[in-house]
C-alpha positions in Angstrom: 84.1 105.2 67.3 87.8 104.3 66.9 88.8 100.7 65.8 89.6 98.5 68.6 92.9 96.7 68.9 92.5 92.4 67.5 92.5 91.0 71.5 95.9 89.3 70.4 97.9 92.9 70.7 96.2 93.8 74.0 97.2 93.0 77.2 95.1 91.1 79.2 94.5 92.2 82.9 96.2 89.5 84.4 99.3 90.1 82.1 99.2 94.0 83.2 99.1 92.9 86.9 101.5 90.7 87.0 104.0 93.7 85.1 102.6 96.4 87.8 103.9 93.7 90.6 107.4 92.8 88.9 107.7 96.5 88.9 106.9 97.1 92.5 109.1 94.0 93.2 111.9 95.8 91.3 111.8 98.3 93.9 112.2 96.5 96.9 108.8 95.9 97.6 106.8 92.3 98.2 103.0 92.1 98.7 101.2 91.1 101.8 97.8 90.4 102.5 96.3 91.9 106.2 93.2 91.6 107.6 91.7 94.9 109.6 88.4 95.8 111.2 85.4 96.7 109.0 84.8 100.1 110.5 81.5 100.3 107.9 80.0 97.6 110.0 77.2 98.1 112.9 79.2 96.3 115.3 82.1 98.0 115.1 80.8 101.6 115.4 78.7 100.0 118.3 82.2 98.5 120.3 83.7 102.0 119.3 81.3 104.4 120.7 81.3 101.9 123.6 85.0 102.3 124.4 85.2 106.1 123.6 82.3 107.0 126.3 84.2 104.7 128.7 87.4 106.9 128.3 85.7 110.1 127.7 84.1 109.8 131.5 87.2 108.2 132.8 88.2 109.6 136.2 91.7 109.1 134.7 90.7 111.1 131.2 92.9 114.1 131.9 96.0 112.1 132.5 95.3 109.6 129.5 94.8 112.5 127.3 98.1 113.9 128.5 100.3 110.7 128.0 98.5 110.9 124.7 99.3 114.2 123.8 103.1 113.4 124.9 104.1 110.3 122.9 102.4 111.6 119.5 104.7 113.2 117.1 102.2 115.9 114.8 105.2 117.9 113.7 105.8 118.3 109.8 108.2 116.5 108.3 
């Protein structure tokens, strides 16, 4: 077991934090806080599922698919 560092030498987490955001900040770069869907939760998947079978046996599938298909960009760049 090696020797550990006296606490006063180390870093604490809130000082190494705050020197990864002044970095990032440094670059251009400000944080933001979103809030997005929990796709873990049983409601979700339920509303999901719902809304895929409704457009999956669309009478207007084929032509959904296609304007779909025409504005999404998949090429490598």
């Amino acid at each position: 077991m090696s020797p550990s560092k006296p606490k006063s030498s180390r870093k604490s987490s809130r000082m190494k934090v705050q020197a990864h955001r002044d970095r990032l900040r440094a670059q251009g770069l400000r944080p933001i806080q979103i809030w997005v869907p929990d796709i873990r939760s049983p409601s979700f998947r339920s509303e999901a599922h719902r809304q895929s079978l409704a457009v999956a046996t669309s009478t207007h599938a084929s032509e959904d698919q296609a304007f779909i298909d025409a504005i999404s960009d998949w090429t490598d760049e």
